[in-house]
PLY file of the C-alpha trace (Angstrom):
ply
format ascii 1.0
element vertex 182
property float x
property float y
property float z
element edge 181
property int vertex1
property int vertex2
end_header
11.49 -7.32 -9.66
14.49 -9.42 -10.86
14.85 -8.03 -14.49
16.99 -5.20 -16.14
16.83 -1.89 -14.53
14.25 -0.12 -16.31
14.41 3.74 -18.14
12.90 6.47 -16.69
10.75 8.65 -18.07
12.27 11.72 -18.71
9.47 14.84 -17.70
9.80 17.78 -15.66
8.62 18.29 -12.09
5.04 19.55 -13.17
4.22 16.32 -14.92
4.12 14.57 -11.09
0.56 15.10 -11.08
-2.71 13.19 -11.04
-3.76 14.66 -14.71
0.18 13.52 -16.41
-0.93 10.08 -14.89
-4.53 9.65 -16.77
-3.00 11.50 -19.61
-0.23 8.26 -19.88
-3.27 5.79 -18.85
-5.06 7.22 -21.98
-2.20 6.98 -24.57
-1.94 2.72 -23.47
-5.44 2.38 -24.12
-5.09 4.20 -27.53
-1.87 2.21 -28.98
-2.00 -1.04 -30.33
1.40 -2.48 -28.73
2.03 -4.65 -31.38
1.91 -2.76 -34.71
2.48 0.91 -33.34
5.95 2.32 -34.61
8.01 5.06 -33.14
6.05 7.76 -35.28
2.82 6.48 -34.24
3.83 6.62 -30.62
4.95 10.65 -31.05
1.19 11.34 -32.70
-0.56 9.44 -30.04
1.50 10.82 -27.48
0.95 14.85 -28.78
-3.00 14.14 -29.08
-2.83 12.65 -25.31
-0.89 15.58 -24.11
-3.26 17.75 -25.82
-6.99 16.49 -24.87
-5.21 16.71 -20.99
-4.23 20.09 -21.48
-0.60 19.00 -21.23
2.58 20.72 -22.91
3.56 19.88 -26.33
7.33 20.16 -25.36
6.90 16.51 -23.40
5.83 14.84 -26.53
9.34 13.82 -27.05
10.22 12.35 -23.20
6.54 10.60 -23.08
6.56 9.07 -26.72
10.48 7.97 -25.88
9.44 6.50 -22.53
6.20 4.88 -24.06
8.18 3.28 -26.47
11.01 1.91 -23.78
8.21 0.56 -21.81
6.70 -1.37 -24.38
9.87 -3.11 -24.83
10.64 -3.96 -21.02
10.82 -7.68 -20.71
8.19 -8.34 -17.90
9.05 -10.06 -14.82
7.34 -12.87 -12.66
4.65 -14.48 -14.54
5.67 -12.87 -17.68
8.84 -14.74 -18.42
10.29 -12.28 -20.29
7.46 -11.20 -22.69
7.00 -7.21 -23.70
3.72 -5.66 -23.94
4.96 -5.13 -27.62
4.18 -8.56 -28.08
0.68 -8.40 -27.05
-1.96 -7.85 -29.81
-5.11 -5.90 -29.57
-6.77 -9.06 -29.38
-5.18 -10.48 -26.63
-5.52 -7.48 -24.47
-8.72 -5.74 -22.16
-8.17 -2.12 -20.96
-9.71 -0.99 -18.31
-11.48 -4.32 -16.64
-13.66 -3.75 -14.07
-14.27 -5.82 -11.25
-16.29 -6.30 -8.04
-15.31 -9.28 -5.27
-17.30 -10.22 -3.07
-15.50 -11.00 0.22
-17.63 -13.56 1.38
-19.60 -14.02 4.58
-16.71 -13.70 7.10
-14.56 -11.40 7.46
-10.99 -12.33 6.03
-8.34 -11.95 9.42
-4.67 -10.35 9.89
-3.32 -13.86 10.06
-4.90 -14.97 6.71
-3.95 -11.71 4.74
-0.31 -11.86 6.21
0.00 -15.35 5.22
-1.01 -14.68 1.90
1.12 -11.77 1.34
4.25 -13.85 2.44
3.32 -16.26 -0.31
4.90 -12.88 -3.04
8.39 -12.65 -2.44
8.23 -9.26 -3.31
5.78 -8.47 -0.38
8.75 -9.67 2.00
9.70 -5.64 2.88
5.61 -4.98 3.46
4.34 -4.51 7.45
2.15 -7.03 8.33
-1.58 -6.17 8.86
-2.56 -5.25 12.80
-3.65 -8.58 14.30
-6.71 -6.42 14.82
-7.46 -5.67 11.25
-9.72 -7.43 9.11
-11.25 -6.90 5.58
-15.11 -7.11 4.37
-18.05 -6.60 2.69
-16.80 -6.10 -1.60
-13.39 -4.93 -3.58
-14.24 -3.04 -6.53
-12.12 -1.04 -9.16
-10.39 -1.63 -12.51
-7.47 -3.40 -13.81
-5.43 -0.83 -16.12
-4.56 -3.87 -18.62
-5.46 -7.58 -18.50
-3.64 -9.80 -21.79
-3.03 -13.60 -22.51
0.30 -13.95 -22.42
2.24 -13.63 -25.74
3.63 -17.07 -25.88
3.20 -19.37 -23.02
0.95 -22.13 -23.50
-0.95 -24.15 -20.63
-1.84 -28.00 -20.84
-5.40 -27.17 -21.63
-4.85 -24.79 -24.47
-6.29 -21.16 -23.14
-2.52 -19.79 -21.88
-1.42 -18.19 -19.27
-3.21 -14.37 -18.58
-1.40 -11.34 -16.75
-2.21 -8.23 -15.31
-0.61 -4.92 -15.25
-1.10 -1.79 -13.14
0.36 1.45 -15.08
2.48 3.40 -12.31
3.34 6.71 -13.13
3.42 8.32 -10.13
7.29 9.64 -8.97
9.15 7.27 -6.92
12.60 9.08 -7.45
15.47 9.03 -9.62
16.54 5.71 -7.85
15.50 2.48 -8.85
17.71 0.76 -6.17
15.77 2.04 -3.91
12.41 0.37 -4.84
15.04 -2.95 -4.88
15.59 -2.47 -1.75
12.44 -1.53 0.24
13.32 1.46 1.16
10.74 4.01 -0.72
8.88 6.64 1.24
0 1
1 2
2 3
3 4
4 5
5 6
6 7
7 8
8 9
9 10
10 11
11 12
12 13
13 14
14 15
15 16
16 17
17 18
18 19
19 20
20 21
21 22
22 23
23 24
24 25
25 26
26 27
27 28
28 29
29 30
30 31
31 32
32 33
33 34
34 35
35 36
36 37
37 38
38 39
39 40
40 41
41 42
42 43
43 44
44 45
45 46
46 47
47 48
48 49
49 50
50 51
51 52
52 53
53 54
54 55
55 56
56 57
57 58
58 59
59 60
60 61
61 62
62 63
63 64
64 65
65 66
66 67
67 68
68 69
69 70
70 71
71 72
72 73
73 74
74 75
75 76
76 77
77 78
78 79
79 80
80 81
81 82
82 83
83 84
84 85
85 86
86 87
87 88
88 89
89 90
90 91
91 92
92 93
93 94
94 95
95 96
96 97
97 98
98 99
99 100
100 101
101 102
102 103
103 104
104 105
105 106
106 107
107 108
108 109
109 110
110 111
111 112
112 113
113 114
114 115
115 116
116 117
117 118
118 119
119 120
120 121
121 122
122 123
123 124
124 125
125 126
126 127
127 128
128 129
129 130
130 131
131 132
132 133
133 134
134 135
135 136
136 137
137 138
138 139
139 140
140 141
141 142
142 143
143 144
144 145
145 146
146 147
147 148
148 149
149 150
150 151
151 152
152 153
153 154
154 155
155 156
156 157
157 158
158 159
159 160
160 161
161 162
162 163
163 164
164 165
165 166
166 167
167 168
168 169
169 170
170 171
171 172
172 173
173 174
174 175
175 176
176 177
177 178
178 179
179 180
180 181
C-alpha cells in the first residue's frame, strides 16, 4: 500500500474479538456507501452493535471509523476511488465462490512465481519446494464492485475486490509498510 496512512479505529481492547469483526462485516453489508450520511452511519452502527451483543458506548469510535473508511482513496487497482463512490448497484456482498484447481496439482515454483508477480507479496516466505496445492478453494469475497469510474475498451469497467480486516495489527501502520507484523 502506497496511499495516505489510514485512521484507526478507535475501540477498546475487548472489541479485538471474532464477534466485533462480524459485527463491522454486518454494518458494510447494511450501508449503502454512496447515499449514507454521518447520522445514518451512527444508527446503523448502534443496531450492529446491538444484534452482536456489543456496547453502545462504541457507537461513536465504529460509526467515526466507518465513515473514515468509506472515504480512504483505494490503492492498486483502485486508482484512487472510495467505497463512497460505489453505489448499491455496483456492489455484491458476500460472493461466494468455489475453484476448482484443476487436475494437477499447482507446485512451490508456480505459486512463488505468481506471488512475486504482487509487489506487495515481496516481504512473504516462499512456499516449501515441497508444498503443493489441490483439489477446490472455496469461501466468500466480503465485497466485489465495478469500479466507480474507470472505463475499459469494451465498455463493462474495471471490477475490484475487497477483504474487510478488522482484526488488530497494532497501533503502527509503519509496521505493516515495512513487513515486519507478527
Amino acid at each position: 500500500y502506497e496511499g495516505p496512512t489510514p485512521p484507526l479505529l478507535r475501540l477498546p481492547q475487548q472489541a479485538r474479538n471474532a464477534r466485533f469483526g462480524l459485527c463491522l462485516h454486518s454494518l458494510f453489508e447494511q450501508l449503502d456507501f454512496a447515499t449514507c450520511d454521518p447520522q445514518e452511519v451512527r444508527e446503523q452502527a448502534r443496531e450492529a452493535l446491538t444484534v452482536w451483543g456489543l456496547p453502545w458506548a462504541w457507537t461513536e469510535d465504529l460509526a467515526e471509523g466507518v465513515w473514515a473508511a468509506l472515504h480512504t482513496p483505494l490503492s492498486g487497482g483502485g486508482e484512487g476511488a472510495t467505497l463512497r463512490q460505489v453505489t448499491r448497484a455496483a456492489r455484491r456482498d458476500e460472493v461466494s465462490f468455489e475453484l476448482a484447481l484443476g487436475e494437477r496439482p499447482l507446485r512451490a515454483q508456480l505459486l512463488n512465481e505468481l506471488i512475486r508477480l504482487d509487489p506487495a507479496c515481496v516481504h512473504l516466505a516462499p512456499f516449501p519446494d515441497d508444498f503443493s496445492l489441490s483439489g477446490y478453494l472455496k469461501g466468500s469475497i466480503d465485497l466485489l464492485f465495478r469500479h466507480p469510474t474507470h472505463q475499459t475498451a469494451d465498455g463493462l469497467g474495471r471490477y475490484l475486490i475487497v477483504d474487510y480486516k478488522s482484526n488488530w495489527l497494532g497501533e503502527r501502520v509503519e509496521r505493516l509498510r515495512e513487513g515486519q507484523s507478527e
